[in-house]
VOBA-1610 file (N, C-alpha, C; in pm, whole numbers, padded with zeros to 5 digits, always signed):
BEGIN
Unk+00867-00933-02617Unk+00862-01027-02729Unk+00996-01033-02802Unk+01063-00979-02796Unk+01258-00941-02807Unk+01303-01097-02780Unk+01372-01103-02895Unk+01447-01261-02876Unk+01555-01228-02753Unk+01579-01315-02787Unk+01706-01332-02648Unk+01833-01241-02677Unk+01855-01237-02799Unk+01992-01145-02855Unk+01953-01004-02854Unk+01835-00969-02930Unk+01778-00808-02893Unk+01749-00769-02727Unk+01746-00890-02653Unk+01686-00834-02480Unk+01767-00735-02386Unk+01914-00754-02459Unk+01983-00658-02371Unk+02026-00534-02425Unk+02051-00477-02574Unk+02000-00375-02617Unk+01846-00286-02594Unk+01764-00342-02601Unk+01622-00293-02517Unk+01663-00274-02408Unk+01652-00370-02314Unk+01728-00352-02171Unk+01752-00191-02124Unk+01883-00189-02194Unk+01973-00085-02200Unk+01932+00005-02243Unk+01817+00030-02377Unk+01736+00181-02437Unk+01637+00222-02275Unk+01592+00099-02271Unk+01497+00166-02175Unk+01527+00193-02077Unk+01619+00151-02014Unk+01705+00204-01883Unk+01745+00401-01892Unk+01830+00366-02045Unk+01867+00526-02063Unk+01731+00642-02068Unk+01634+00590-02080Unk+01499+00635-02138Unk+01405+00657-01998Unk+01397+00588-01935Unk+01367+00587-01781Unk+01428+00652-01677Unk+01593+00640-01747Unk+01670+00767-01635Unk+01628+00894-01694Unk+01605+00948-01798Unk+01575+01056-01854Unk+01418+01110-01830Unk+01376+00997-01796Unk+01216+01032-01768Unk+01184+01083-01629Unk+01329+00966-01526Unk+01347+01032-01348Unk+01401+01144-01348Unk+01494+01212-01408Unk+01575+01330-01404Unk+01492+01465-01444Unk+01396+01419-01571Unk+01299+01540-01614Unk+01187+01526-01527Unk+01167+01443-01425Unk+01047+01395-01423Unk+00909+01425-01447Unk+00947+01402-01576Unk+00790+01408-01661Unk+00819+01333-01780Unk+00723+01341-01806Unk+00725+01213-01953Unk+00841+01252-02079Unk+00839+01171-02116Unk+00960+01141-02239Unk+00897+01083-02372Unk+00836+01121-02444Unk+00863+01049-02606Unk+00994+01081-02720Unk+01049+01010-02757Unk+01102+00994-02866Unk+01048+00948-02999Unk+01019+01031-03113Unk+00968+00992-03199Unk+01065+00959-03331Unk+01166+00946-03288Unk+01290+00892-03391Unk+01385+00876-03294Unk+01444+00733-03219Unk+01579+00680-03141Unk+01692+00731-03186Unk+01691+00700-03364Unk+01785+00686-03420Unk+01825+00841-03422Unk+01774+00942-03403Unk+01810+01091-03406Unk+01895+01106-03294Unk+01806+01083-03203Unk+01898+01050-03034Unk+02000+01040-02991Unk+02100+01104-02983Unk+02256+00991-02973Unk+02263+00933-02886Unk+02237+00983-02705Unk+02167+00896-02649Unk+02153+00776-02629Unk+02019+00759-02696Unk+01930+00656-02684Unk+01969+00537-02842Unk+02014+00626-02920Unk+02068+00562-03074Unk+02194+00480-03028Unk+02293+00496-02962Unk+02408+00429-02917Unk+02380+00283-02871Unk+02287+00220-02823Unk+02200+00112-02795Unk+02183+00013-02866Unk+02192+00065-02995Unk+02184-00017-03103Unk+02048-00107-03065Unk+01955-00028-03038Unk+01818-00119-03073Unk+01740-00068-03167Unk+01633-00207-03207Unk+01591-00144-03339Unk+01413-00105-03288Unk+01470-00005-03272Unk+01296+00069-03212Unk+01310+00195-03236Unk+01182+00268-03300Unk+01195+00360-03376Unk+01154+00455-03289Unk+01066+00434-03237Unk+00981+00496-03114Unk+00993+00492-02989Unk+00970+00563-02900Unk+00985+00522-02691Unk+00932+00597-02663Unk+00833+00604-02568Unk+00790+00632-02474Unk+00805+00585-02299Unk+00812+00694-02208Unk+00844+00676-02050Unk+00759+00807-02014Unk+00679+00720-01896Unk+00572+00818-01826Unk+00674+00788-01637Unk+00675+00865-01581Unk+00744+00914-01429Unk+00592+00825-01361Unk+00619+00731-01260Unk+00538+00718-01187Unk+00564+00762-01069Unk+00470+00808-00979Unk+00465+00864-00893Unk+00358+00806-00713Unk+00416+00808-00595Unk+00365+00767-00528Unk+00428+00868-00374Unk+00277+00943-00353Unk+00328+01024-00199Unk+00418+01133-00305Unk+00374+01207-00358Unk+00443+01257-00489Unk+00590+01268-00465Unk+00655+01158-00496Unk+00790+01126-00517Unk+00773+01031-00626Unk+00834+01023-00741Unk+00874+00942-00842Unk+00947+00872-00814Unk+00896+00760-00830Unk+00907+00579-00718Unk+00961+00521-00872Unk+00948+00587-01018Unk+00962+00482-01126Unk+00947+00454-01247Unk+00931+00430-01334Unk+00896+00429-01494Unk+00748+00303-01542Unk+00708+00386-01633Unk+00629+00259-01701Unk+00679+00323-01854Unk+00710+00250-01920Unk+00826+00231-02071Unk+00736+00147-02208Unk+00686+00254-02340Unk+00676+00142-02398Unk+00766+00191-02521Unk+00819+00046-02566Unk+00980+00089-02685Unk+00860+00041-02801Unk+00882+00104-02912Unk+00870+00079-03050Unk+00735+00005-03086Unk+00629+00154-03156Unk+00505+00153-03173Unk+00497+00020-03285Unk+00390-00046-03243Unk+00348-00141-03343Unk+00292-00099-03494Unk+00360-00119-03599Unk+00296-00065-03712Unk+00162-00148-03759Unk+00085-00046-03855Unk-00061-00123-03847Unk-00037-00214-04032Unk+00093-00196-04073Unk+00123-00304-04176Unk+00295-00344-04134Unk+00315-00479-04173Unk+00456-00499-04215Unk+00570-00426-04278Unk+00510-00342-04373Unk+00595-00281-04432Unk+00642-00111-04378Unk+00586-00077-04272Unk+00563+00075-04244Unk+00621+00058-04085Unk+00696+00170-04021Unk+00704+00148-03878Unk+00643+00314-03826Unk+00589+00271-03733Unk+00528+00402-03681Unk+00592+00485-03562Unk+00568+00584-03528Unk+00608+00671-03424Unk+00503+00694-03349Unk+00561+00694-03155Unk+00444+00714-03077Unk+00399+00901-03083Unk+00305+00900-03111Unk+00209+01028-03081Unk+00194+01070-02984Unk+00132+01197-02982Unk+00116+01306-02841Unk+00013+01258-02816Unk-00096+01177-02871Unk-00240+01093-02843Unk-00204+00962-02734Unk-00072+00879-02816Unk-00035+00787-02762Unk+00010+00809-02646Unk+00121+00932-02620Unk+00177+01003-02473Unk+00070+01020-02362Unk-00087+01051-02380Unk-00193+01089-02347Unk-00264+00965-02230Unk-00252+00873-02384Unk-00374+00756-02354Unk-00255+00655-02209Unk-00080+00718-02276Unk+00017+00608-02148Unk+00019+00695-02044Unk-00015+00800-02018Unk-00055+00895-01899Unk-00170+00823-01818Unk-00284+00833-01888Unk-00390+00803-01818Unk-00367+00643-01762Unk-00322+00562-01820Unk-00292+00437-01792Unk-00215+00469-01667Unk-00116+00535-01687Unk-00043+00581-01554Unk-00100+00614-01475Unk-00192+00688-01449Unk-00292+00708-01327Unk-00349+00623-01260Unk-00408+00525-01334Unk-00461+00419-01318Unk-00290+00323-01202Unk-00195+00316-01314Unk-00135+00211-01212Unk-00096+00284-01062Unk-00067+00407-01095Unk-00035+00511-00989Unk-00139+00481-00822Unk-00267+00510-00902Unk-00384+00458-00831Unk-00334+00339-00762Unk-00315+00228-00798Unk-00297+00060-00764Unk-00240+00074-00663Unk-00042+00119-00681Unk+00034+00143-00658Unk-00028+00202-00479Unk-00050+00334-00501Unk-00131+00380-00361Unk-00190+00307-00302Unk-00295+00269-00373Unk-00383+00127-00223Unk-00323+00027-00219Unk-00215-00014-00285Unk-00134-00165-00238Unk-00057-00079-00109Unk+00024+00054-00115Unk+00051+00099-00005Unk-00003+00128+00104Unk-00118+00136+00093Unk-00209+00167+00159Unk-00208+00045+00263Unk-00225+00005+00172Unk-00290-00163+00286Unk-00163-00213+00345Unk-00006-00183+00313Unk+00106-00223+00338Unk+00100-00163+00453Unk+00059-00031+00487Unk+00068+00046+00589Unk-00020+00020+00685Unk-00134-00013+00666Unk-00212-00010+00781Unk-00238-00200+00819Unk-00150-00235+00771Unk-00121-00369+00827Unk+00045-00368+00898Unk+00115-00302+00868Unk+00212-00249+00926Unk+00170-00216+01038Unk+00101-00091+01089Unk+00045-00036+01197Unk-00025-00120+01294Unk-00049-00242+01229Unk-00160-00349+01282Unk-00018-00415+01372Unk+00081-00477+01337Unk+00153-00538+01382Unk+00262-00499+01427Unk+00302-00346+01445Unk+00409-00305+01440Unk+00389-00177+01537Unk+00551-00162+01653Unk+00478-00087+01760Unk+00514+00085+01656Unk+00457+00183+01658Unk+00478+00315+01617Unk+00611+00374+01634Unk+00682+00372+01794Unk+00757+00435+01813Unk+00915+00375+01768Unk+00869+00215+01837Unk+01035+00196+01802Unk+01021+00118+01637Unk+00931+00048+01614Unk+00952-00026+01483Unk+00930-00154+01520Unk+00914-00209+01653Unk+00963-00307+01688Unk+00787-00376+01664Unk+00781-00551+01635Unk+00667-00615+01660Unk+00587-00580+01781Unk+00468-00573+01789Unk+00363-00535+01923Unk+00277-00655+01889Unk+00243-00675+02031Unk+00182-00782+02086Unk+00014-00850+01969Unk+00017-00795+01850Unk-00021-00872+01802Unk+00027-00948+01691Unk+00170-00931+01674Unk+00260-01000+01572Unk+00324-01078+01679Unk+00362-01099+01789Unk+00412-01183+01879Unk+00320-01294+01925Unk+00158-01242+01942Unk+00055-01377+01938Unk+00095-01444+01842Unk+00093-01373+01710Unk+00106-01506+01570Unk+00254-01559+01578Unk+00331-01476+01628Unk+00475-01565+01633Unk+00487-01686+01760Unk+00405-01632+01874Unk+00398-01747+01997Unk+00315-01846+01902Unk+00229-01849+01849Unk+00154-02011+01760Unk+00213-02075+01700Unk+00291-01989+01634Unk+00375-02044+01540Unk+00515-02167+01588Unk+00540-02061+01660Unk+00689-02150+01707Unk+00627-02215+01828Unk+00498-02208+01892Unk+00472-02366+01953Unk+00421-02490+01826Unk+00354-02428+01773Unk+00346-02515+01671Unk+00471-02567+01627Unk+00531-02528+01554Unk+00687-02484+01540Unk+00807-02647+01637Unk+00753-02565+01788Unk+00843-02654+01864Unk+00766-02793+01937Unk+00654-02803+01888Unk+00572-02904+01946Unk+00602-03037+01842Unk+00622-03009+01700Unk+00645-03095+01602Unk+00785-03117+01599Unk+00854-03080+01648Unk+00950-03131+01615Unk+01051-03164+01744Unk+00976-03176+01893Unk+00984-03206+02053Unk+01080-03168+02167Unk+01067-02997+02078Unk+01137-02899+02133Unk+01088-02824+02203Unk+01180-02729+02293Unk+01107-02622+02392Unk+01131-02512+02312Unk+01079-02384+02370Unk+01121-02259+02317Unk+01105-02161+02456Unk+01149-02024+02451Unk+01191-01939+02565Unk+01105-01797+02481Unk+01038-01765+02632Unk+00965-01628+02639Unk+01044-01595+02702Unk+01107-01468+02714Unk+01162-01368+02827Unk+01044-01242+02839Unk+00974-01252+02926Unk+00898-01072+02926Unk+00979-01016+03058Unk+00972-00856+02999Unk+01026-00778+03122Unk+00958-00645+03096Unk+00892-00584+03227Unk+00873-00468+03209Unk+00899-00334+03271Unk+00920-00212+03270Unk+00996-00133+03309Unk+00914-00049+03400Unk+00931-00040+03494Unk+00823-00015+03608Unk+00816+00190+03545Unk+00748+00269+03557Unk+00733+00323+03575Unk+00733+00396+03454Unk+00777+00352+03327Unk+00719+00415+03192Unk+00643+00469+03178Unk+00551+00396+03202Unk+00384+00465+03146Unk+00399+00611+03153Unk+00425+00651+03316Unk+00465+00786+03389Unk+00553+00883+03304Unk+00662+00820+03264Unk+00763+00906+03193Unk+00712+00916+03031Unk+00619+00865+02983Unk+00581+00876+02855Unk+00455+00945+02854Unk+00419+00972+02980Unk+00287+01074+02962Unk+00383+01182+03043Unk+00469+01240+03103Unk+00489+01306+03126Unk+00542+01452+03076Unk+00554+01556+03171Unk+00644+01650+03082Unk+00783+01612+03000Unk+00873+01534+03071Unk+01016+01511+02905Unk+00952+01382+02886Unk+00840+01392+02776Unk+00782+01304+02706Unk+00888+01239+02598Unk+00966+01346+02527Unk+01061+01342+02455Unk+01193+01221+02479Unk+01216+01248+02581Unk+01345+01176+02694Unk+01284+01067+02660Unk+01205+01018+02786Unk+01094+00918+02776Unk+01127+00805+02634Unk+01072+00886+02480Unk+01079+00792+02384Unk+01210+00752+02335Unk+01274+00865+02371Unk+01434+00812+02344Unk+01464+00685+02369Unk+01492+00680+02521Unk+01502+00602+02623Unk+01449+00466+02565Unk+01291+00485+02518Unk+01267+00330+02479Unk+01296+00278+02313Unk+01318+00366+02263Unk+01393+00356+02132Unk+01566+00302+02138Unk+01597+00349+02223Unk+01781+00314+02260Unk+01781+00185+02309Unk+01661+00160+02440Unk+01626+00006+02450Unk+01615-00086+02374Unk+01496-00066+02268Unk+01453-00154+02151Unk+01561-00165+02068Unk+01664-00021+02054Unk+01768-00095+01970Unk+01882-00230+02042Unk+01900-00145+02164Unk+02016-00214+02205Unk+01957-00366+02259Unk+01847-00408+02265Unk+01816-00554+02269Unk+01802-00644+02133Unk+01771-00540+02033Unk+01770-00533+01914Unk+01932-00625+01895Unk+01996-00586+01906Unk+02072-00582+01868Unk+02197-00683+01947Unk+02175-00690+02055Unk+02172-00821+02133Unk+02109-01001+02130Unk+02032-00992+02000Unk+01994-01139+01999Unk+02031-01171+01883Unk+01991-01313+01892Unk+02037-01379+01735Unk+01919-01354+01613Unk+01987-01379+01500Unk+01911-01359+01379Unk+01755-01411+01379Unk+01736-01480+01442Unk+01581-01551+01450Unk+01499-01517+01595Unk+01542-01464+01672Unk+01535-01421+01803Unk+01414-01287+01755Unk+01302-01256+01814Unk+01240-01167+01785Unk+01251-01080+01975Unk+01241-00938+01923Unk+01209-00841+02083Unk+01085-00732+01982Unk+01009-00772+02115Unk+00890-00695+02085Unk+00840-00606+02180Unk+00779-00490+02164Unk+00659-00394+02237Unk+00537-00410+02254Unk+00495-00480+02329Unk+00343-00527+02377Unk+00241-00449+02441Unk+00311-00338+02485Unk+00188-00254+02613Unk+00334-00125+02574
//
């Protein structure tokens, strides 16, 4: 709610306030800025801050920040509390929570379309890309090019004893074709 002239002083408190919250990682209140030198150098006018560490796969992925408690009159400004630190914790759990099952689902739709070993698309992100670009090249009365090739005797070397070798081998492949086509050019792992 910061006009346009206060947005980059805030900006800037909460940045310093958020790095201090990643470095301790654990929560941060300030119940006077202006004590702070810090956070007082900012020149914003917020009396109060709070920063809770969010966390995901327990690595601290981030901040949730709130600057300068709302007073319950005009004339009075308040400071955030160890109640208030409490109640932006639990809120934190909650987004923490979110945070996880949006990953969640990032991942196992990842896994859906994506081969394990090399990274590369598997044959069910290449169905939706073959629709596409016939669709794609049918509208607009163009051709397009499949290349498949397959490597006789994999299967063998990837169940075998240098199983290890084996994935190398098709990892060094996937890069180096990788890395051989043009920007819109997809190489994929199907089988």
């Amino acid at each position: 709610s910061a006009e346009t002239d206060d947005q980059a002083p805030l900006l800037e408190l909460e940045k310093a306030l958020s790095i201090r919250a990643l470095s301790q990682r654990e929560a941060v209140r300030v119940v006077d800025v202006q004590t702070d030198k810090e956070l007082a150098a900012h020149r914003a006018d917020v009396v109060s801050a709070l920063s809770w560490p969010l966390r995901r796969d327990g690595k601290v992925i981030g901040t949730l920040s709130l600057l300068g408690k709302v007073a319950r009159d005009a004339l009075t400004s308040e400071s955030f509390s160890a109640q208030d630190q409490a109640l932006l914790g639990r809120f934190a759990e909650h987004a923490q929570q979110a945070l996880d099952q949006v990953g969640e689902r990032e991942r196992m739709r990842h896994q859906r379309r994506f081969d394990e070993l090399t990274a590369l698309p598997n044959a069910t992100y290449v169905g939706e890309r073959i629709e596409e670009e016939i669709a794609r090249s049918s509208s607009r009365g163009r051709n397009f090019a499949l290349v498949r090739f397959r490597l006789d005797g994999l299967a063998d070397l990837l169940s075998g004893p240098d199983e290890g070798t084996a994935e190398r081998l098709v990892v060094s492949l996937a890069q180096e074709l990788r890395a051989g086509l043009r920007e819109f050019d997809i190489v994929a792992r199907t089988a």
